[in-house]
C-alpha positions as CSV (number, residue, x, y, z in Angstrom):
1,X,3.1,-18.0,-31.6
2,X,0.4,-15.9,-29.7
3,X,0.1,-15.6,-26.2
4,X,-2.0,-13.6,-23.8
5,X,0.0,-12.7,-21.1
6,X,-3.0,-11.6,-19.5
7,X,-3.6,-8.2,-18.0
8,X,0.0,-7.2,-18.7
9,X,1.6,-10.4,-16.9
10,X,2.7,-8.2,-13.8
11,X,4.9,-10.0,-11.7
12,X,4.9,-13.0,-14.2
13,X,8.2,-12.4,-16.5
14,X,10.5,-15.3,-16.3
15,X,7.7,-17.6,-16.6
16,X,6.4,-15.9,-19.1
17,X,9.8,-16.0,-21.1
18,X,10.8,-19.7,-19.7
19,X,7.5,-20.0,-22.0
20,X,8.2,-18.6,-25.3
21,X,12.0,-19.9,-24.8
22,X,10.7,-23.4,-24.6
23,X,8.4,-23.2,-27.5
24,X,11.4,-22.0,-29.3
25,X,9.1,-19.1,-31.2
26,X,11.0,-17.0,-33.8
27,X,7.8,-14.6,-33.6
28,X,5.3,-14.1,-30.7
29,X,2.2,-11.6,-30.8
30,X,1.2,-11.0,-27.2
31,X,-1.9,-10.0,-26.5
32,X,-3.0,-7.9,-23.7
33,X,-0.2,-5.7,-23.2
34,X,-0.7,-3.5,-20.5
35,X,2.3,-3.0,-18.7
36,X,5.1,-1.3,-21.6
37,X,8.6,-2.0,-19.2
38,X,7.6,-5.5,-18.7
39,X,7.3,-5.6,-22.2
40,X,10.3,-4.5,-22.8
41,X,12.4,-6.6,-20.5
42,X,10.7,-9.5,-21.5
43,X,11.9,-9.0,-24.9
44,X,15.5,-7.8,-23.7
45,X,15.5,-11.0,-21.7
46,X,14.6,-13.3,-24.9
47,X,17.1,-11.5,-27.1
48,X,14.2,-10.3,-29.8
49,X,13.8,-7.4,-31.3
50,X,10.1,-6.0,-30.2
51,X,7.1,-3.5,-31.4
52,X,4.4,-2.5,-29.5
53,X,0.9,-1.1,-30.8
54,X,-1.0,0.6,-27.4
55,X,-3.9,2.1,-27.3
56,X,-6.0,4.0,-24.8
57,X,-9.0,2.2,-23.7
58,X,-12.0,4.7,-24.0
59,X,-13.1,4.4,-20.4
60,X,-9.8,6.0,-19.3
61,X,-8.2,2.6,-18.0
62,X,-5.2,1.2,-18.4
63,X,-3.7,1.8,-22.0
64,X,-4.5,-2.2,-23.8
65,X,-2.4,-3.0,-26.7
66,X,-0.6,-5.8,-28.8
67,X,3.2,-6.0,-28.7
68,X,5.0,-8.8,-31.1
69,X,8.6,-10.1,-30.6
70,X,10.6,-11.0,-33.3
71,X,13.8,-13.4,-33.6
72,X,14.2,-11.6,-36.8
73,X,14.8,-7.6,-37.1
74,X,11.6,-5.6,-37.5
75,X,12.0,-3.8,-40.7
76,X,8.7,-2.2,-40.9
77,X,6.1,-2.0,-38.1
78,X,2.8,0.0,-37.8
79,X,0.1,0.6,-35.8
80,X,-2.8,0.3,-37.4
81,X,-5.1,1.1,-34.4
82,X,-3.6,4.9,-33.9
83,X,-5.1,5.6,-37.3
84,X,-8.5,5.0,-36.5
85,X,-10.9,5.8,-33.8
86,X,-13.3,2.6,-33.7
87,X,-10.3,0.5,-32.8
88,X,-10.0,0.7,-28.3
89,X,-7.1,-1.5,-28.5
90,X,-3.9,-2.2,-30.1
91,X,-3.4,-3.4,-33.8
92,X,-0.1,-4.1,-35.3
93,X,1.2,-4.7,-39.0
94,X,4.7,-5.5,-39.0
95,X,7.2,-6.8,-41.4
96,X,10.6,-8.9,-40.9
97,X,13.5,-9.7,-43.4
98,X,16.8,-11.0,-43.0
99,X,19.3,-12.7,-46.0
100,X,21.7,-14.6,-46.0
101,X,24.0,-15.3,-48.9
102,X,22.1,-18.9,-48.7
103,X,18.9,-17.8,-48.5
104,X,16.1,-15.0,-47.6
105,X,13.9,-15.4,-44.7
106,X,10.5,-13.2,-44.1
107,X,8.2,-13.2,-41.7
108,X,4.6,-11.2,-41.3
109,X,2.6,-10.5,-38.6
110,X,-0.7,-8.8,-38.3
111,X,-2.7,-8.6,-35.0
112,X,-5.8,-7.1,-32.9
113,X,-6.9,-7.3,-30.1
114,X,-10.9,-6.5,-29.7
């Protein structure tokens, strides 16, 4: 699922969460990430494991980035957009694994925001 929570969805957590709970997402990329606690307690709220790839905008405003929250533990996560200067915002590569003695489940996420 992606969702933009729109200029960091200040003030807007439960109904953000009452969103993704409904839609029953096992990963989410959110886009426009601007505020990092309500990141956080958004994904302490939903019970997923979380990454976040920030990055400063160049005009000195708030930092912009692309946070993704997983069902499944976050075995590998990078940002992408730390590594190179023409990205201004957040970009994420990220892995997920978990297995069962039944069966293995993945799951892969890559993301930018522009």
């Amino acid at each position: 699922m992606t969702y933009n929570i729109l200029e960091g969805g200040t003030g807007r957590v439960d109904p953000i969460a009452e969103v993704i709970r409904l839609a029953g997402a096992e990963v989410v990329i959110l886009q426009e990430t601007t505020d990092t606690e309500l990141f956080h307690r958004l994904a302490n709220r939903l019970g997923m494991d979380r990454f976040l790839a920030e990055n400063p905008r160049w005009d000195g405003g708030a930092p912009h980035g692309v946070g993704l929250l997983s069902k499944l533990p976050i075995s590998r996560a990078v940002n992408v957009g730390a590594m190179d200067e023409r990205f201004t915002r957040g970009v994420l590569s990220a892995r997920s694994c978990i297995s069962t003695p039944m069966r293995t489940r993945r799951s892969r996420a890559t993301a930018m925001r522009w």
